[in-house]
C-alpha positions as CSV (number, residue, x, y, z in Angstrom):
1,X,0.0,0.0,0.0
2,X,1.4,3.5,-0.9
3,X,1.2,6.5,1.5
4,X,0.3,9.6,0.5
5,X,3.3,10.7,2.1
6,X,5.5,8.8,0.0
7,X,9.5,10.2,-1.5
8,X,8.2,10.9,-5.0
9,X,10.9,9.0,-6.8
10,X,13.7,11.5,-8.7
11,X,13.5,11.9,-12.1
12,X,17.6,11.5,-13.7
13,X,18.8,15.0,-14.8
14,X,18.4,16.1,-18.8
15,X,21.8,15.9,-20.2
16,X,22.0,19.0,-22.1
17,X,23.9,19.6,-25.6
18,X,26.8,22.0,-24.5
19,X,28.1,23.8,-27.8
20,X,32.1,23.5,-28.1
21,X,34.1,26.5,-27.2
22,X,34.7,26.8,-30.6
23,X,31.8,27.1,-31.9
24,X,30.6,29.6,-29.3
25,X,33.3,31.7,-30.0
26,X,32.8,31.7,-33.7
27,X,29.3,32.8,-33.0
28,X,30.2,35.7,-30.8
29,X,32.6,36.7,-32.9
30,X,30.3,36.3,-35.7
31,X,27.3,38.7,-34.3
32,X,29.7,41.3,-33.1
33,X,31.1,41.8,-36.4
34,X,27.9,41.6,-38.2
35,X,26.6,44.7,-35.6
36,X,29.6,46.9,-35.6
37,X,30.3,46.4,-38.9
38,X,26.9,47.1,-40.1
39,X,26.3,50.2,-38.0
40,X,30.4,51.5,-39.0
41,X,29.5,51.1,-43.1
42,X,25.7,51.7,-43.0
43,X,26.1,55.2,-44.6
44,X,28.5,53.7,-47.2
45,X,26.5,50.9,-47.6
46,X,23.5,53.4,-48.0
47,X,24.8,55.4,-50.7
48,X,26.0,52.5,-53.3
49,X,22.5,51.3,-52.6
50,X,21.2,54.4,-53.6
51,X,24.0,55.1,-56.8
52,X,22.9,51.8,-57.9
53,X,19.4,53.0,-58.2
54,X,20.1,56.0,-59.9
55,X,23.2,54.3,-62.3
56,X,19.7,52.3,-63.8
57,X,17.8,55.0,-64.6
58,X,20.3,57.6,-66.8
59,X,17.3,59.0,-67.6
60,X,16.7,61.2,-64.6
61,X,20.1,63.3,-66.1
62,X,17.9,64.9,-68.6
63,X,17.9,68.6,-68.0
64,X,20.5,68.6,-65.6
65,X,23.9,69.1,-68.1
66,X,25.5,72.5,-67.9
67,X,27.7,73.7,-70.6
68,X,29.9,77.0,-70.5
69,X,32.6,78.8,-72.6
70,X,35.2,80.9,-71.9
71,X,37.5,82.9,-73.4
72,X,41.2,84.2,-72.0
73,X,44.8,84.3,-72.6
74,X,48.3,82.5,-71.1
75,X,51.7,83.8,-72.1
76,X,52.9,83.6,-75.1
77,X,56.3,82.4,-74.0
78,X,54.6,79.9,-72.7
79,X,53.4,77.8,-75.8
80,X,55.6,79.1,-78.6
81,X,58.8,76.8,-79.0
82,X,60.0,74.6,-81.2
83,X,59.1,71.5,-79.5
84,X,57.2,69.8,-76.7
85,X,59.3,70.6,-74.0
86,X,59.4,73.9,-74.5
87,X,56.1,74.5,-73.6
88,X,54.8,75.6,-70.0
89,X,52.5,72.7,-69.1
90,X,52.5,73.6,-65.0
91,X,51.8,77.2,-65.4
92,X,49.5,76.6,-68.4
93,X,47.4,74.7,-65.8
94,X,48.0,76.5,-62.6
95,X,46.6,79.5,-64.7
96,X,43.5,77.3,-66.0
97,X,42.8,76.0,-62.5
98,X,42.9,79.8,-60.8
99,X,41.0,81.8,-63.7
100,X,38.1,78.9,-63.8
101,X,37.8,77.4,-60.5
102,X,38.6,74.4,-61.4
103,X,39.1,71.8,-58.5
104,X,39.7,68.0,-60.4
105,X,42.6,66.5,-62.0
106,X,44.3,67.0,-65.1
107,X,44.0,63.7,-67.6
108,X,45.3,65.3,-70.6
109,X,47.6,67.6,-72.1
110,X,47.9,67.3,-75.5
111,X,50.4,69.2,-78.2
112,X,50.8,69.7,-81.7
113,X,52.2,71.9,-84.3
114,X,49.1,74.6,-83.7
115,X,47.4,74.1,-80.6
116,X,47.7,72.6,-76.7
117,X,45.0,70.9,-75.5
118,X,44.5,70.4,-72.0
119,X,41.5,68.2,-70.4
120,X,40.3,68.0,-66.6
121,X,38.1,65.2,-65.4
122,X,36.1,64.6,-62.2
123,X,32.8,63.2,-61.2
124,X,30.2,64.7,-63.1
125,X,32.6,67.2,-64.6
126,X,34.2,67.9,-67.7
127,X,36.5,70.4,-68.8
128,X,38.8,71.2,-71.9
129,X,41.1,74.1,-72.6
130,X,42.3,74.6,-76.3
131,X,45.4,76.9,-76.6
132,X,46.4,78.7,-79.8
133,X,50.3,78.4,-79.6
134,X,50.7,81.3,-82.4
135,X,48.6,83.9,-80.0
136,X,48.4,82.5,-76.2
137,X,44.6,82.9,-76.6
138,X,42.1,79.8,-75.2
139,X,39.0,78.9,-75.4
140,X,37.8,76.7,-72.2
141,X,34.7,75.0,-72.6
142,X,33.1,73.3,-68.8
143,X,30.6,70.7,-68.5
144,X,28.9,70.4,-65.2
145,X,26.4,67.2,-65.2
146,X,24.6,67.5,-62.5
147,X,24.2,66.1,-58.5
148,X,23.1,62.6,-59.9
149,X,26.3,62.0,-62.7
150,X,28.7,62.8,-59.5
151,X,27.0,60.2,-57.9
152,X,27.2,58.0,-60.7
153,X,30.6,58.6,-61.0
154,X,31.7,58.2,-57.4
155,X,29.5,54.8,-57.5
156,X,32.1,53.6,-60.5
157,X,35.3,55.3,-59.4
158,X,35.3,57.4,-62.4
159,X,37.6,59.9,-62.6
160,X,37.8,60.0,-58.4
161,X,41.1,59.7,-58.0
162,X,43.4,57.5,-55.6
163,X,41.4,57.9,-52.1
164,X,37.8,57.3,-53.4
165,X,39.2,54.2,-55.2
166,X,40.5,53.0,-52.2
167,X,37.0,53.8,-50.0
168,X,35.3,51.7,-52.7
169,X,37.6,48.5,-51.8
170,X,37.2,49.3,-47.9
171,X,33.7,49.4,-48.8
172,X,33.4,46.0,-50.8
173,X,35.2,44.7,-48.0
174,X,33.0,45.4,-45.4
175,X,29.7,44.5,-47.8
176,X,31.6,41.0,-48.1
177,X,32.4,40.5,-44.4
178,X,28.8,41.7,-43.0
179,X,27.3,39.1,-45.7
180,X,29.7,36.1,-44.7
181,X,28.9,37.0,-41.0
182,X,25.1,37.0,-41.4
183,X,25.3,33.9,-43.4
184,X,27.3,32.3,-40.4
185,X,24.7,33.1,-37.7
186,X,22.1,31.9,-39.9
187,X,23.6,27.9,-38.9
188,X,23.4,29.2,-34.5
189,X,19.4,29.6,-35.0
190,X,18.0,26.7,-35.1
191,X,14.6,27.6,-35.8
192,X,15.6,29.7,-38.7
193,X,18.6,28.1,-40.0
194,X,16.4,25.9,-42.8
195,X,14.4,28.3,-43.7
196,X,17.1,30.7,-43.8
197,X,18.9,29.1,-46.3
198,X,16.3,28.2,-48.8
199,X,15.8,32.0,-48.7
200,X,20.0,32.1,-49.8
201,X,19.3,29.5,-52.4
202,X,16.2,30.8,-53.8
203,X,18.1,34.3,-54.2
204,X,21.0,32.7,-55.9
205,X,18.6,30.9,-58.3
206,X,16.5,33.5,-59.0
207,X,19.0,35.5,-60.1
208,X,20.6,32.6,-62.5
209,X,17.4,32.4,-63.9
210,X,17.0,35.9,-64.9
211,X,20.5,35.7,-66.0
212,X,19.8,33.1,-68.3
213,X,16.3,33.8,-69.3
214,X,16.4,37.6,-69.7
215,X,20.0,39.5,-69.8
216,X,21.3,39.8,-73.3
């Protein structure tokens, strides 16, 4: 007969999975990348997302192209010679760059029998200077295209010079590292994890698809 009163009998301890060190390190590691890293690139992150919006639709640059001329002078001296080398390239442009504002980089300087051409390019800017060598006297013709072809051309490194080209590898760096990182917790949630990555695979098909079915 059983009392009432009776020592319920103990039930044996659940022997819990314990993750390996490892692994638990991997996964802290993991997250805090994938947060600081996010948060430390979001702007960067932010504006290619934007610049590839506006690289696919030129169309919104219609009405925004500036064109000017100018007219003005350098010293004679400076381009009459018999050759090349006799010609004042540095003060040529020095003098371009203070009587026009202009802020971006040479990429040409051209010279022939008549005439010295000299060409500055920078995001969303074009400029060209053509020098009579008989007379000294230029004509300077600026193109300003507008807010969205400087972001357009900072997207693509165009004409950005050294530093931006480097912020765009910094920043294809970090767009690399948040996705491996994301794509590494993704296997710590268990509830998530399967579904998770038939979301990865249906993204990568998708775009194979359209790839194959529709790009030219």
């Amino acid at each position: 007969m059983h009392s009432a009163f009776a020592t319920p009998v103990e039930e044996p301890p659940v022997t819990r999975h314990r993750m390996a060190p490892w692994k638990r390190r991997l996964a802290m590691v993991s997250r805090w990348l994938h947060i600081y890293l996010s948060m430390a690139s979001f702007g960067i992150l932010f504006f290619f997302a934007v610049t590839g919006l506006t690289l696919n639709h030129t169309e919104w640059l219609k009405g925004q192209q500036r064109t000017v001329q100018y007219k003005g002078s350098v010293d004679v001296k400076w381009v009459r010679g018999s050759d090349e080398k006799s010609v004042a390239k540095l003060e040529i442009v020095e003098l371009l760059r203070k009587a026009h504002g202009v802020r971006t980089a040479m990429s040409e300087f051209r010279i022939d029998e008549f005439q010295c051409t000299v060409s500055f390019k920078g995001p969303g800017y074009t400029a060209d200077a053509i020098v009579d060598r008989a007379t000294g006297k230029y004509e300077f013709t600026e193109t300003r295209m507008g807010v969205v072809a400087i972001l357009n051309d900072l997207h693509k490194g165009r004409d950005s010079g050294k530093v931006w080209s480097a912020i765009i590898d910094v920043s294809a760096v970090l767009m690399t590292l948040v996705a491996l990182t994301g794509l590494v917790l993704i296997f710590y949630l268990q509830k998530r994890r399967m579904s998770g990555l038939i979301s990865l695979a249906a993204g990568v098909a998708l775009c194979c698809v359209i790839y194959r079915l529709w790009v030219p």
